[in-house]
KETORPA-263567 format. One line per 3 residues: number of its first residue (from 1); their letters; for each residue x, y, z of C-alpha. Coordinates in steps of 0.05 Angstrom, whole numbers, plus 5000, padded with zeros to 4 digits. Each point is the difference from the previous one (the first is absolute). Layout:
N
NUM) A) X Y Z ~ ...
end
This chain:
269
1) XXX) 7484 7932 4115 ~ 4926 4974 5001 ~ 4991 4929 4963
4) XXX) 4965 4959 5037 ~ 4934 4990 5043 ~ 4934 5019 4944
7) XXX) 4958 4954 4992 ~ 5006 4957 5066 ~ 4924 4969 5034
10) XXX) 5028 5010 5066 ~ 5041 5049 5032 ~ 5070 4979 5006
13) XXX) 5025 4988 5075 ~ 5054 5054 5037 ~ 5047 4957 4992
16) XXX) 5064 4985 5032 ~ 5081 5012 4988 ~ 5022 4927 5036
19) XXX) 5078 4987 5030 ~ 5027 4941 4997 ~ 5087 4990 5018
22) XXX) 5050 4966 4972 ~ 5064 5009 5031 ~ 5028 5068 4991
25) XXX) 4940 5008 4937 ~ 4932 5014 5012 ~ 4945 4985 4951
28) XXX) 4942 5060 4994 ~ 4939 4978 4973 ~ 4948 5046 4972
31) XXX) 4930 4956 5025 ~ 4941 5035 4959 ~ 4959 4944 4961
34) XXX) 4989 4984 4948 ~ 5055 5054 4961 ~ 5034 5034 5063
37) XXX) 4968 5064 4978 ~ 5038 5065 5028 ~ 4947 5035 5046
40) XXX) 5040 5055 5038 ~ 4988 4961 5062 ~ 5039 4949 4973
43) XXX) 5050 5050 4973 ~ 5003 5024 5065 ~ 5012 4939 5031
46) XXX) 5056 4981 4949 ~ 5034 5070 5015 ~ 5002 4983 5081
49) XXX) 5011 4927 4995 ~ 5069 5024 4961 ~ 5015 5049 5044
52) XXX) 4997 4954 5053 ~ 5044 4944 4976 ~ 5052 5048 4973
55) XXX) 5011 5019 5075 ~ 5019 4931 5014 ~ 5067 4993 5000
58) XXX) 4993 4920 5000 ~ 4964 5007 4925 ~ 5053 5012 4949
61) XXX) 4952 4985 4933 ~ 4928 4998 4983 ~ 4955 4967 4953
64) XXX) 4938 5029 4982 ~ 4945 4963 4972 ~ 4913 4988 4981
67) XXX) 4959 4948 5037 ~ 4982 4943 4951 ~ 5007 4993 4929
70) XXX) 4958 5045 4957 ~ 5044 5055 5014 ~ 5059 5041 5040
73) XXX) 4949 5063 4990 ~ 4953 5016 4954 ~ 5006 5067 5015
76) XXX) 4967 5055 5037 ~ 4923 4983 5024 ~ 4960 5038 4945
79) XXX) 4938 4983 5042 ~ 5030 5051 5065 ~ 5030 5053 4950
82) XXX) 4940 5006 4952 ~ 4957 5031 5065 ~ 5060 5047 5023
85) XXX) 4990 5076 4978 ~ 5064 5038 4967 ~ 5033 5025 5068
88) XXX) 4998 4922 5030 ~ 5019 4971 4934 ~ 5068 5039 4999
91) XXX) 5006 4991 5078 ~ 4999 4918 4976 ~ 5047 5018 4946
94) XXX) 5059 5034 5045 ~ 4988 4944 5045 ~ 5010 4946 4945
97) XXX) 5066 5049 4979 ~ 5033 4997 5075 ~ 4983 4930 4997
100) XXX) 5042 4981 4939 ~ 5051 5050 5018 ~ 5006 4977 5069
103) XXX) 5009 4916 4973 ~ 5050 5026 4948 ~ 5044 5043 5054
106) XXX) 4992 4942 5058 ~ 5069 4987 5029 ~ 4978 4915 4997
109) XXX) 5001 4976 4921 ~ 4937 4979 4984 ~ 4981 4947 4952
112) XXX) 4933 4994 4962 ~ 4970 4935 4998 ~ 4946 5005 4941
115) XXX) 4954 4950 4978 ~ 4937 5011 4959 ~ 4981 5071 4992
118) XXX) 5048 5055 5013 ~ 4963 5057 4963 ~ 5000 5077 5018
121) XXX) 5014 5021 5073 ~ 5022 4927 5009 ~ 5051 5005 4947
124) XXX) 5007 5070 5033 ~ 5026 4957 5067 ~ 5041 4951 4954
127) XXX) 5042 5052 4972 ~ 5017 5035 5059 ~ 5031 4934 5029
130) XXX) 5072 4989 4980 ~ 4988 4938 4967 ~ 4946 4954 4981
133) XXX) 4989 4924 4982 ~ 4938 4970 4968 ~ 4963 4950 4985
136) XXX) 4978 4972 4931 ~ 4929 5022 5005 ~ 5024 5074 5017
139) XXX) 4964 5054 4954 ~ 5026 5067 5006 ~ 4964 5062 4973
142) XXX) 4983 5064 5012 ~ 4925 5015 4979 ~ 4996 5073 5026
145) XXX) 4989 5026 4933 ~ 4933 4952 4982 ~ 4975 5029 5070
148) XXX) 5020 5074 4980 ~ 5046 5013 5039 ~ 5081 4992 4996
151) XXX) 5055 4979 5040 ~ 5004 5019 5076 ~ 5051 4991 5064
154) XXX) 5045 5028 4948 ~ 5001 4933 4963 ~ 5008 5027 4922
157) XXX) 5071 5015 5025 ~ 5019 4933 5040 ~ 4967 4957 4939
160) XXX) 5044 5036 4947 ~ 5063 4991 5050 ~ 4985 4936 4991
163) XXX) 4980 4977 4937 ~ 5017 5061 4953 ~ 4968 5051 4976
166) XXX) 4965 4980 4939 ~ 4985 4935 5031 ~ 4973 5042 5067
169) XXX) 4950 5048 4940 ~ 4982 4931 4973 ~ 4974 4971 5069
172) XXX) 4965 5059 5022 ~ 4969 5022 4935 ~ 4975 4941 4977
175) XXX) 4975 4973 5068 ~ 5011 4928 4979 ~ 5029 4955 5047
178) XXX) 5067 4948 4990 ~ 5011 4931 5032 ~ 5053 4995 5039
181) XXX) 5048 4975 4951 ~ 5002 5058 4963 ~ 4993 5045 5055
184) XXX) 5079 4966 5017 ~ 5016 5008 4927 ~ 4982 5074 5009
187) XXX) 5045 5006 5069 ~ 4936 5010 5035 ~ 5020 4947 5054
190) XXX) 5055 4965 5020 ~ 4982 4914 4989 ~ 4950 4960 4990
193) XXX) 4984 4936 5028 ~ 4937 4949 5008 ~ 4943 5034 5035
196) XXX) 5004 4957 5056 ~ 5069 5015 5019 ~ 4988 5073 4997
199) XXX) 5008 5013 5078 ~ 5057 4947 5006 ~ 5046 5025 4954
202) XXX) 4983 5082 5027 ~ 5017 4968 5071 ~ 5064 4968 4967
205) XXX) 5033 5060 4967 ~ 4972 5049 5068 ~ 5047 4943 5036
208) XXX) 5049 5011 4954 ~ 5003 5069 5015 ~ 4984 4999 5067
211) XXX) 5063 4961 5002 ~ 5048 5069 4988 ~ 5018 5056 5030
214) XXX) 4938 5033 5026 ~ 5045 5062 5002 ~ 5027 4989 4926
217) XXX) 4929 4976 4970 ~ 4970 5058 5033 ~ 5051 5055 4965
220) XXX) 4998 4960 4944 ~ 4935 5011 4988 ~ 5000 5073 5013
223) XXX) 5049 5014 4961 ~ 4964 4971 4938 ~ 4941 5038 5013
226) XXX) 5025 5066 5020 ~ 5044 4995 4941 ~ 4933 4988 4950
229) XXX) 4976 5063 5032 ~ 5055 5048 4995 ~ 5035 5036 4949
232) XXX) 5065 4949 4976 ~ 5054 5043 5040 ~ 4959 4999 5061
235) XXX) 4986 4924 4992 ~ 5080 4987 5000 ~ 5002 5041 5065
238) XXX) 4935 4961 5031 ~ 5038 4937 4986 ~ 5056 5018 5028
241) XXX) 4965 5029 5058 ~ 4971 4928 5013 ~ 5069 4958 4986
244) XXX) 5032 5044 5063 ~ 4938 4991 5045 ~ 5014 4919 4983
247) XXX) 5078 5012 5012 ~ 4989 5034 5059 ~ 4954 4944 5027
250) XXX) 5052 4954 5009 ~ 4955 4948 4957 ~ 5060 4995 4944
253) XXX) 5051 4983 5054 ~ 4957 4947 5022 ~ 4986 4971 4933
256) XXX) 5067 5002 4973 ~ 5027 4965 5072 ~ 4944 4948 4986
259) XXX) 5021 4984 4927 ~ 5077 4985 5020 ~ 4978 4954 5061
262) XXX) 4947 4972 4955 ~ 4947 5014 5047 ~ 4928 5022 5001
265) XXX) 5002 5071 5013 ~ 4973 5028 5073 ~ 4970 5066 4973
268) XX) 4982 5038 5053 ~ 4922 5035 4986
end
């Protein structure tokens, strides 16, 4: 959770969480120089900035991303956290958890633009997005263990989702962090491209999506993650449960009408 901030002359600024639109994707930036540390005002901000854009219908993907280059986040801001007593600290801690739970069970897919440092809490907010692209200088890590502490925002169990198990133990044991190349090898993230086209190619495949269904990307997504959270049986019914909600939506008429006219689709969210 807490990587990032000791050792700094000055104190770091509030910071921002910035919007900018493209289309039916938006682009959220996390605005905290020099590493985009994670105060729990900025958390906070994150959280309602989210919350916000999910209740646009016009917004169908988003892309999530770190000011500059030296990192996506560096983590939480060791600097606030160090001068919290016990009671705070686990208030910031629950916060950081609804945070992560709340980007991982948005109805919008969200994409995580990383570049430079995506360590701790920020890998925390990388893994909760459903996919992520980044750039050559990415370095991935979780150092909790060096700071004595482990794994928060229940990220033990999304990193060995991802990765593996014994490739999850080595991460977090060990503390060490991977460039981004291996971090693909390992299934940590999705692509990687040249750090400068980082944002264009998250805008790209956020098109891409933003492109379907809203109703069928939406239950799509559900599905999957209601299904990695239930018992198998109960995962074949959430699936199913999703597939009728799309039937019943009218969105497969519409797609399969488009496809024999050879026409763009007119979804209707």
């Amino acid at each position: 959770m807490v990587i990032s901030g000791r050792g700094h002359q000055r104190p770091m600024a509030a910071g921002s969480v910035d919007v900018a639109r493209d289309g039916h994707a938006v682009v959220v930036t996390l605005n905290r120089p020099p590493v985009n540390a994670l105060s729990t005002a900025l958390m906070a901000q994150l959280g309602q900035t989210l919350r916000d854009l999910t209740a646009e219908e016009r917004v169908r993907a988003i892309v999530i991303t770190g000011a500059g280059t030296k990192a996506f986040s560096a983590g939480g801001d060791i600097d606030e956290f160090a001068n919290m007593d016990k009671p705070a600290l686990l208030a910031a801690i629950q916060s950081g958890q609804r945070l992560v739970w709340d980007i991982e069970h948005l109805d919008k897919p969200t994409i995580a633009a990383v570049n430079g440092a995506c360590l701790g809490g920020g890998n925390g907010i990388a893994m909760a997005c459903d996919l992520r692209i980044a750039g050559e200088n990415a370095v991935f890590g979780h150092p909790e263990a060096s700071l004595g502490l482990t794994l928060a925002y229940a990220g033990s169990l999304r990193l060995a989702r991802l990765v593996g198990l014994a490739k999850a133990k080595e991460l977090m044991l060990t503390a060490r962090k991977i460039p981004a190349k291996e971090a693909l090898e390992w299934g940590l993230v999705n692509e990687v491209v040249p750090a400068a086209r980082v944002r264009e190619r998250a805008l790209a495949v956020a098109n891409e999506i933003a492109a379907n269904s809203p109703v069928a990307v939406r239950a799509a997504k559900k599905a999957l993650t209601e299904s990695l959270e239930k018992h198998y049986t109960n995962s074949i019914v959430a699936e199913a449960r999703w597939l009728a909600q799309v039937v019943d939506a009218g969105e497969l008429q519409e797609g399969l009408r488009a496809y024999l006219e050879k026409r763009q689709p007119k979804w209707r969210a």
